[in-house]
Each structure stands twice: as C-alpha cells, then as structure tokens.
C-alpha positions in Angstrom: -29.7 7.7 12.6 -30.9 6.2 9.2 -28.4 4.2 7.3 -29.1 3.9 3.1 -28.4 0.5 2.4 -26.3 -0.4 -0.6 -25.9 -3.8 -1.7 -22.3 -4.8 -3.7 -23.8 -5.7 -7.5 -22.6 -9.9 -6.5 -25.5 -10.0 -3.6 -28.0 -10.3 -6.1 -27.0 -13.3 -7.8 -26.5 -14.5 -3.9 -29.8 -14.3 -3.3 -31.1 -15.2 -6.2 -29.5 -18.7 -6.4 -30.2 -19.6 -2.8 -33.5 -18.3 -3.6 -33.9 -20.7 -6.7 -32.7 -23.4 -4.0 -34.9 -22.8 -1.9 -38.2 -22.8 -4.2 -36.5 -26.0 -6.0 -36.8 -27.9 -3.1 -40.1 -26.8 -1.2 -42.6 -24.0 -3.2 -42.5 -21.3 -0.4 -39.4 -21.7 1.0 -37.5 -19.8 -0.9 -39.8 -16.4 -0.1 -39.7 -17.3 3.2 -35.6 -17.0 2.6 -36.2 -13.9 1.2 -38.1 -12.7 4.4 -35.6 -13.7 6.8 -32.8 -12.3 5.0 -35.1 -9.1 4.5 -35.5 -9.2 8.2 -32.1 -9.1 9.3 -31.1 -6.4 7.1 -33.8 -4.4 8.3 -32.1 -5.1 11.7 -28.6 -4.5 10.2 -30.2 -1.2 9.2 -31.6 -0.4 12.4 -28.7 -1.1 14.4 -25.8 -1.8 12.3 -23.2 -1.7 15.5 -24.8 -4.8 17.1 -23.4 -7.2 15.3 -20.1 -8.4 16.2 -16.7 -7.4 13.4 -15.1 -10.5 12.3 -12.4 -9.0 9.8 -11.1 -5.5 9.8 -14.7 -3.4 9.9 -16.9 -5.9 8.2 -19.3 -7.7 10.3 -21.2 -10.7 10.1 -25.1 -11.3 10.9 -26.8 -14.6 11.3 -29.8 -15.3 9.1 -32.2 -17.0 11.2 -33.8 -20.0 10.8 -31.5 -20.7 7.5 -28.0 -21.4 7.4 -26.6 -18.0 5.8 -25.2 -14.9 7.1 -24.8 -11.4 5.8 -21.9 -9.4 5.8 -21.3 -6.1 5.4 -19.5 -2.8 6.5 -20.8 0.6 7.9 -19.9 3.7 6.0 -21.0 6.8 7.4 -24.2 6.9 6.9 -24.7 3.9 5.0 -24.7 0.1 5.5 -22.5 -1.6 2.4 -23.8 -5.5 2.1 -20.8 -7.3 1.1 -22.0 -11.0 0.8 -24.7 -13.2 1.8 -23.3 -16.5 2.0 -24.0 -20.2 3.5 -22.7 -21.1 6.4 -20.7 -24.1 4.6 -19.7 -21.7 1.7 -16.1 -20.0 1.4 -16.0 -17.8 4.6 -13.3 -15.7 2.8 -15.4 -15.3 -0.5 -16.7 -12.0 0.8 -13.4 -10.4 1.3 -12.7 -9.9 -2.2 -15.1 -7.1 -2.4 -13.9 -5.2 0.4 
C-alpha cells in the first residue's frame, strides 16, 4: 500500500532549526541530518506499522545516528508527521497537534 505523507505546517521550522544547528556547528552536518531524517520517513512510509505507539495512535521513530525522533500518526492511507523532536526536547510538545 502507498501512504501520502503529510507533514503538520510546525515540522518545518523543526527541521529547519536543527538543520541550522547542525550546519552551525560542522558544514555538512546538517544535510547529513536532513538525510537521515529523510531516511526514516521513507521507512515510516514504507512500513508505517513497525514502529512501536507510544500515546493513543501516534508513534515514535528513532532517527539514527542523531538524537531526534519522528512522530506521527497513520490515517488511512496516509502517514501525518506530527513532530520531529530531540531526544532531550519536551516529549509531550508533539501532543498539542494531535
């Protein structure tokens, strides 16, 4: 089954400060963030029911080799990405935008 993938409108701005981060610190580093968090939502996509439910129906995916995770719902036929957050961030930040 394909999923679509919808991201909630806050994910961006995520992404894009850890990204900022990541470059601030090493040039490269933060694409290489991007990648791995691109990887594991390809995953997500692929098999959205692997990864384990941690409130209610969202679940949570490690990012690997950087210390965020990605949370997110299944809707039907689509895979709603709720937050991608540090590890040491808020863990309740994301349930807002449930």
């Amino acid at each position: 089954m394909s999923f679509v993938l919808i991201f909630r409108p806050e994910v961006r701005e995520e992404l894009n400060e850890a990204y900022q981060w990541y470059e601030g610190q090493q040039l490269g580093l933060g694409d290489d963030f991007i990648d791995c968090v691109d990887e594991m939502i390809n995953r997500i996509c692929q098999m959205p029911e692997l990864y384990t439910i941690i409130h209610r129906d969202v679940r949570r995916a490690v990012v690997h080799r950087f210390p965020y995770a990605v949370y997110y719902r299944i809707a039907l036929d689509r895979v709603i990405v709720l937050a991608v957050l540090h590890g040491r961030g808020n863990p309740k930040a994301w349930q807002a935008r449930t």
